[in-house]
N, C-alpha and C positions, 0 to 999 in steps of 0.2 A: 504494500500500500504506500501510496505515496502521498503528501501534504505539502506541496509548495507553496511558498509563501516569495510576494513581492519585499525586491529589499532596496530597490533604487531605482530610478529609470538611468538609463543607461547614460545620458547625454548630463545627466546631474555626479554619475559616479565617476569623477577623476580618477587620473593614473597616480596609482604611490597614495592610494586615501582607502580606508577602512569604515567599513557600516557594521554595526551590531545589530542581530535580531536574536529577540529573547523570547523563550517559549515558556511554557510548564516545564517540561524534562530536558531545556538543554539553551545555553548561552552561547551563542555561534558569531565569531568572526569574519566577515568576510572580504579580502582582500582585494582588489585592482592592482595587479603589477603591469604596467604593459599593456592592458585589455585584455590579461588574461588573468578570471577570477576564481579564485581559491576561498575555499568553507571549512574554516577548524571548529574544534573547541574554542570558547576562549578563556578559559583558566586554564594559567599552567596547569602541570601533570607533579610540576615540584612542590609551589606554594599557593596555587590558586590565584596568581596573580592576573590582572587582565593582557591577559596580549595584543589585545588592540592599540595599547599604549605602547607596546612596545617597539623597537626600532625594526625596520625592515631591512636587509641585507640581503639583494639578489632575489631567489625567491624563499628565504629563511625569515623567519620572526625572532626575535631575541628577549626573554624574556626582561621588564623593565626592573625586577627585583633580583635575581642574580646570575643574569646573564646567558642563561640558558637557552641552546637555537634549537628549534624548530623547522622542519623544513613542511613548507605552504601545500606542497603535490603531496605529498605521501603521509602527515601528520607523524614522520619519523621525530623523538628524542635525538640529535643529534650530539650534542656535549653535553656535559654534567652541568648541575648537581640535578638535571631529569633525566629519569632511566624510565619512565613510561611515557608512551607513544601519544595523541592524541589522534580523536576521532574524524574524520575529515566527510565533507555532505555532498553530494551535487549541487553542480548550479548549473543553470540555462539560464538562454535569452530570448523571452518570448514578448513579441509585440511590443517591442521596445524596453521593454523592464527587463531586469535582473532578479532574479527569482532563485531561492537554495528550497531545498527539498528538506526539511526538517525531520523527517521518519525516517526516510534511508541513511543510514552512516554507514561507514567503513571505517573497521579498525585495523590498523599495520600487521599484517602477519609476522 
């Protein structure tokens, strides 16, 4: 089942700028690198910090409390102090909006 949900219209979401959509079961991130847009978690996996504040690097997030990266595609733990992965959503582009799917996730094998 799927639940997508609008998160910008396309022409309002800049490149290098982040939107949050918050649900009942889950706080999601969602990135523009480039025009191409990526859907985490957004609490670390370390301290729960937000990621949306935190810095971008390529297509990594770093966490703003202790540095910890992220990579945007794969919701891999890349460097310490997080050794758990986060959950990453789809996203489309429909009818000019930017839409993530809130029910489906993936988690890093």
């Amino acid at each position: 089942m799927s639940n997508w949900i609008d998160v910008a219209a396309i022409d309002d979401f800049k490149y290098g700028t982040c939107r949050v959509v918050k649900t009942d079961d889950a706080c999601i991130a969602i990135f523009n690198i480039d025009g191409r847009y990526y859907a985490i978690d957004n609490l670390c996996s370390h301290e729960e910090a937000e990621l949306s504040t935190g810095k971008l690097e390529r297509d990594e997030i770093i966490c703003p409390l202790h540095g910890a990266h992220f990579s945007l595609i794969t919701g891999e733990a890349l460097t310490a102090p997080a050794y758990e992965n986060l959950r990453i959503y789809p996203v489309r582009v429909n009818n000019g909006w930017l839409e993530v799917d809130t029910e489906l996730q993936w988690d890093v094998a």
